[in-house]
N, C-alpha and C positions, 0 to 999 in steps of 0.2 A: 504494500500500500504506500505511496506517493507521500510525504509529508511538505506541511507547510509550516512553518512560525504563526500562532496565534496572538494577532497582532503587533506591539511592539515588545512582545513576553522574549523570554530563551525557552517557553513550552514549543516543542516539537508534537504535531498534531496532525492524524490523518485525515486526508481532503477529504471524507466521510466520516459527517457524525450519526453515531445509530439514536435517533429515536424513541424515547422509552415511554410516548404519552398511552398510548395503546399495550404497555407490557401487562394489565390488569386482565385483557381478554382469554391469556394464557394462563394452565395450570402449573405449576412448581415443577413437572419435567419437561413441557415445552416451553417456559422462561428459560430453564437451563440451558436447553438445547441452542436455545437464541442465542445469548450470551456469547455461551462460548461458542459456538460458528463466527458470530460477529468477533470475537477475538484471534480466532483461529485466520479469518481473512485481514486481520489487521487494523481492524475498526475498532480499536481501543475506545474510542471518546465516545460517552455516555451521554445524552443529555435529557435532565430531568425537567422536574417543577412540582415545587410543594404541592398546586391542584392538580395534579392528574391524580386522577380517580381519589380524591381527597388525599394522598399520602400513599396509596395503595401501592402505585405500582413505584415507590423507593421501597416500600418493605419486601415485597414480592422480589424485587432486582435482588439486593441481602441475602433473601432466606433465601432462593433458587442456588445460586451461588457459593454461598454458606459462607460470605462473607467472613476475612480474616484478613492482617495485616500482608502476606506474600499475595497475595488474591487482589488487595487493595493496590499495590504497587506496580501491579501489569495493566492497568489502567487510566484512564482520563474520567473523570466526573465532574459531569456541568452540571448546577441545577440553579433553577429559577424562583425569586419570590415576590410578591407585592401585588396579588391580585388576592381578595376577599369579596364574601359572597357583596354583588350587587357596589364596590365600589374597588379602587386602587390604593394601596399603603403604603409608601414609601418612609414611614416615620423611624426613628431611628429603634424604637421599642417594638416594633413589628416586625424589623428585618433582625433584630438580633433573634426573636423569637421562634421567627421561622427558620433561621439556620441552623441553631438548636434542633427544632424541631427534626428537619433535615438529616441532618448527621444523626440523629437518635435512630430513622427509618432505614435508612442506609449504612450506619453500622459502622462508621467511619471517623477519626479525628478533624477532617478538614474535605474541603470541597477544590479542586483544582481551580474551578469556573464559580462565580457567583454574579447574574443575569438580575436583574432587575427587570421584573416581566411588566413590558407594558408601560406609558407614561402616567405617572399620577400627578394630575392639575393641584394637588395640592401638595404639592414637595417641596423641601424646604430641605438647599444645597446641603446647610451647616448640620444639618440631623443625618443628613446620609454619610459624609464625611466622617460624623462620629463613627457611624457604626462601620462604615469600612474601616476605619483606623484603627479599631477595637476587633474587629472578627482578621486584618492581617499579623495584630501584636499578637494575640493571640495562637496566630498561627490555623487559625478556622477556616479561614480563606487565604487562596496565593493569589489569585487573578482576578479581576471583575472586570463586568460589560453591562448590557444593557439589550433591551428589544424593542421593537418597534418604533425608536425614535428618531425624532430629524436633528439636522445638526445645530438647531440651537438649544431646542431640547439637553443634549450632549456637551454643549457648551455653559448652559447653566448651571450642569452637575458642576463640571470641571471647574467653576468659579471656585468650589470650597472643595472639590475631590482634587485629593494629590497623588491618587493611583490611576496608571493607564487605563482608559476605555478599550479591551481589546478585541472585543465583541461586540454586533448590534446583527440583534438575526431578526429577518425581516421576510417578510410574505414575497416569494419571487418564484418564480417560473415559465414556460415559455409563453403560456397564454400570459402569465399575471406579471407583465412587464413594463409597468407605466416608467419605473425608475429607468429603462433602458432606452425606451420610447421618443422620452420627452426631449432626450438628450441630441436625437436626430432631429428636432422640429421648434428650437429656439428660435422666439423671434418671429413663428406663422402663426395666422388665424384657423388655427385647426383642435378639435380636441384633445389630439396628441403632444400639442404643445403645453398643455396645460399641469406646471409644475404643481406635484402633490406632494414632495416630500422636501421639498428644499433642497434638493438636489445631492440626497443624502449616497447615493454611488460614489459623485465624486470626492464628495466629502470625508468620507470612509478610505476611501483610497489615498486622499493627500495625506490623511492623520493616518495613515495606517493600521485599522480598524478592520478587523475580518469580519466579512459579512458572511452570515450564517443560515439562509434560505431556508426558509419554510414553506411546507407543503408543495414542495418541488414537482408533485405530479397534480396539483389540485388544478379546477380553472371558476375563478371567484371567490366567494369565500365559503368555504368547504360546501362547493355544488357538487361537487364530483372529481374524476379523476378525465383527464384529457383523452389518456393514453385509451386506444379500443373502443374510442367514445365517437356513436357515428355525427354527433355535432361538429365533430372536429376532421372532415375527410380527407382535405389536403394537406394536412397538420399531418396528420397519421400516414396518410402516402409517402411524403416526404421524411418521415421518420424510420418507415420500417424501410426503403429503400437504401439510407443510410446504414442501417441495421443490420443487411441482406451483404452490404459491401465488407463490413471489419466484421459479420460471423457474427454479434450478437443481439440481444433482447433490444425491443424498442425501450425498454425500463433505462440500457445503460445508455444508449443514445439520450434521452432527455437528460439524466447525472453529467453525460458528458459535454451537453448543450452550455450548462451552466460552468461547468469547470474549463470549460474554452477562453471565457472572460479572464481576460487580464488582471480581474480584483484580485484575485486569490482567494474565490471564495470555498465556503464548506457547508458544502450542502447538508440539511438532516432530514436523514428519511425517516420514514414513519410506516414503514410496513413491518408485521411480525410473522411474515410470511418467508422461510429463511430463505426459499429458492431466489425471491425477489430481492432479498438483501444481496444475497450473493450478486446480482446482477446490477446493484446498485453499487457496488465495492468493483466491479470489472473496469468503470468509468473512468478509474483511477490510471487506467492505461490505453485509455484512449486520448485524442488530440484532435479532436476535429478539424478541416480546415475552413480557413475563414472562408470559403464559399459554401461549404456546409453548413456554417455556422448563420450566415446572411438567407441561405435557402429557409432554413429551419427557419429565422426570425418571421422570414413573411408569408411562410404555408401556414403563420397562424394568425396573419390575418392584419398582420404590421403593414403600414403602405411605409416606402422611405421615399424623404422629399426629393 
């Protein structure tokens, strides 16, 4: 498996992160089985979040496992906190709680990754600050990031955070590509012009910030999946004919679509389907060329100016 630097860290990371919102669906010997195939192919890097399935599936990852300290060190764990039912938390007494929380479900001294799920309109720099400052003396935490924010969003934290942003994982995919879109149509009366994130690609890129794609096969917001979807026919033409060329699945063609991109980014799947994983872990050795890459963008529907 291919590594890349998560963000401006010295963590060495595979350009696949597996996914753990869905590990609740499986019993304690097909969580196993996941697991270790996803380590087996080199997808070390875990990514949680205190709400998936309330907690469920960090204790499930643990017990399947049978989490232990040589167990803990062959791997990456990311997990995410600051969403509560019906609002967002970013307070400094919520986030020490939930990584508590966290590490208690997961079995573990410390979190490699800690995400701040989500923006909360009511966040307050100097309270986040404490608690990162207190969960890295600690030794709780080595990394933090953050999700779905834009770049002043990211710039507000950093007023009073003195640790790198080295994550912001974000809804992208081939259909769900406004961030890549817009970027071709500065400056027209078009809807494609129409800046929605603040231009947080480029942004992530100059600050060096690994963008961490979510729902990579989705198209909207979890309507469905693109892939074998007859809405989608010259998307899927032009996908599985790619496919047909380097020998595999239309799954690692779309993994490979996104790891084309110069960002460096790392995708996270979310299937617990292992044959799929494997085919999402193949992508890592793929290279599309930029006429594949330009075909893909517009059998889904992209017009370029």
């Amino acid at each position: 498996m291919r590594t890349i630097k998560l963000g401006t860290s010295s963590l060495d990371v595979p350009v696949i992160a597996v996914g753990c919102m869905r590990l609740s669906s499986l019993d304690k010997a097909g969580a196993e089985r996941f697991i270790r195939t996803a380590m087996e192919e080199g997808a070390n890097f875990f990514d949680h979040a205190d709400i998936y399935s309330g907690g469920k599936c960090e204790e499930l990852f643990a017990d399947a496992i049978q989490m232990n300290p040589a167990i803990r060190e062959q791997m990456i764990i990311q997990s995410k906190c600051g969403i509560r039912k019906g609002m967002f938390d970013f307070s400094k007494e919520h986030i020490l709680e939930s990584v508590d929380g966290i590490l208690q479900r997961l079995r573990t001294d410390y979190l490699d990754v800690l995400l701040l799920h989500r923006p909360d309109a009511l966040v307050e720099p100097e309270e986040v600050a404490e608690a990162f400052d207190k969960l890295e003396a600690s030794g709780k935490v080595r990394h933090f990031g953050v999700s779905n924010q834009n770049p002043l969003q990211i710039q507000l934290l950093k007023k009073a955070v003195k640790q790198p942003i080295v994550a912001n994982q974000l809804q992208l995919s081939i259909t769900n590509a406004t961030m890549i879109s817009s970027g071709f149509n500065v400056n027209m009366e078009n809807e494609s012009a129409v800046n929605r994130d603040g231009y947080v690609l480029d942004y992530c890129r100059l600050n060096d910030i690994t963008i961490q794609p979510w729902s990579p096969f989705q198209y909207g917001f979890f309507k469905g999946v693109f892939l074998d979807n007859p809405e989608f026919p010259e998307l899927n033409g032009k996908i599985n004919e790619i496919a047909a060329k380097y020998e595999v699945s239309n799954t690692t063609i779309a993994i490979a679509w996104l790891l084309r991109h110069p960002a460096n980014m790392q995708p996270v799947t979310g299937t617990m389907n292992i044959e799929r994983l494997k085919d999402c872990c193949r992508a890592s050795d793929i290279r599309l060329t930029r006429e594949e890459w330009y075909d893909i963008f517009r059998a889904a529907g992209n017009v370029l100016p």
